[in-house]
C-alpha positions in Angstrom: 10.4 21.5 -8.8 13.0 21.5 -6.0 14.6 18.0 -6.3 16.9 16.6 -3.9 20.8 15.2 -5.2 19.9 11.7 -5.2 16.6 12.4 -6.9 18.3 14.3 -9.6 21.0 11.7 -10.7 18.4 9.1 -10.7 15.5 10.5 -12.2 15.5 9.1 -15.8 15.8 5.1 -14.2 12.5 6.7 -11.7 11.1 7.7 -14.8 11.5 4.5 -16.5 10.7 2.1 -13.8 7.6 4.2 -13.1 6.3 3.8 -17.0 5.5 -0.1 -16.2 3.7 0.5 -13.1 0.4 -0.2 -14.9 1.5 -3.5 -16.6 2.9 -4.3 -13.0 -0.7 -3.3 -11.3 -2.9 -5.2 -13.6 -4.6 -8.4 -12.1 -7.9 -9.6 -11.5 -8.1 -9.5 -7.6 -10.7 -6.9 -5.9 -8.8 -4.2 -3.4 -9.7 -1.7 -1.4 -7.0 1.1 -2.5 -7.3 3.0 0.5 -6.1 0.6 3.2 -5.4 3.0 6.6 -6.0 2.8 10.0 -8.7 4.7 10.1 -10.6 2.4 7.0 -9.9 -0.6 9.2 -12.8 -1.3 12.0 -11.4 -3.5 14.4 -15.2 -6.0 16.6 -14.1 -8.4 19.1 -11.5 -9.3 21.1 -8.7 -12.6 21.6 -9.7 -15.2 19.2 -12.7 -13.7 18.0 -11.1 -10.0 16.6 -12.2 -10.1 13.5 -11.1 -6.6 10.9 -13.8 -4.9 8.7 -12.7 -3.2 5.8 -14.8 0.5 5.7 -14.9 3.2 3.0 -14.1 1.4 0.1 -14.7 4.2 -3.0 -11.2 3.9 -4.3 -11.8 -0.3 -5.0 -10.1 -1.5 -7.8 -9.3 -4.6 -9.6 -5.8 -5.1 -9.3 -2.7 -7.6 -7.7 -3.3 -9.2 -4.5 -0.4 -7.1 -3.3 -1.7 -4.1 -4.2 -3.5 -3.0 -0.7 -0.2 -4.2 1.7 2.2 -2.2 -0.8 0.1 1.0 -0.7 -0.5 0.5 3.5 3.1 -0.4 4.4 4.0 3.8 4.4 0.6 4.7 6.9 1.1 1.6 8.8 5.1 3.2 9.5 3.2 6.5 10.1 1.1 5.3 13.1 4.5 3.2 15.1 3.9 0.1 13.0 7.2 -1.6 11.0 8.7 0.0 8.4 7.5 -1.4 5.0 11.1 -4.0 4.6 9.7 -5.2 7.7 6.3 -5.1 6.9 6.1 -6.6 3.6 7.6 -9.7 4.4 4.8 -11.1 7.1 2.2 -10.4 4.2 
């Protein structure tokens, strides 16, 4: 695997912060998992837009962050803010 410098003198602190990613994930809130712009179904217009959530297989149980952390990158993909700018309206 072709890793870049910064990648390379920080990979074993990736490593380990990546080994508690399932004690960080575990919660008891339902979430989509697979939050884009093209799962999201936008009816209405003004005050009455309302937002449907479509194509749920990859629902899990999880943190109630779970869905804006995993979004933040496709929402920066299609013009939106970046994810530091992102995160913090959630």
């Amino acid at each position: 695997m072709d890793l870049d410098l910064w990648t390379r003198r920080h990979l074993e602190r990736l490593a380990r912060i990546e080994s508690g990613w399932e004690a960080a994930a575990t919660g008891m809130t339902l979430a989509h998992g697979d939050v884009r712009g093209d799962n999201i179904l936008l009816v209405g217009a003004g005050s009455g837009l309302r937002s449907y959530f479509v194509d749920r297989p990859a629902a899990c149980v999880t943190v109630p962050w779970f869905d804006i952390v995993m979004m933040a990158p496709s929402v920066a993909l299609e013009g939106g803010p970046g994810p530091s700018d992102l995160l913090p309206l959630h």
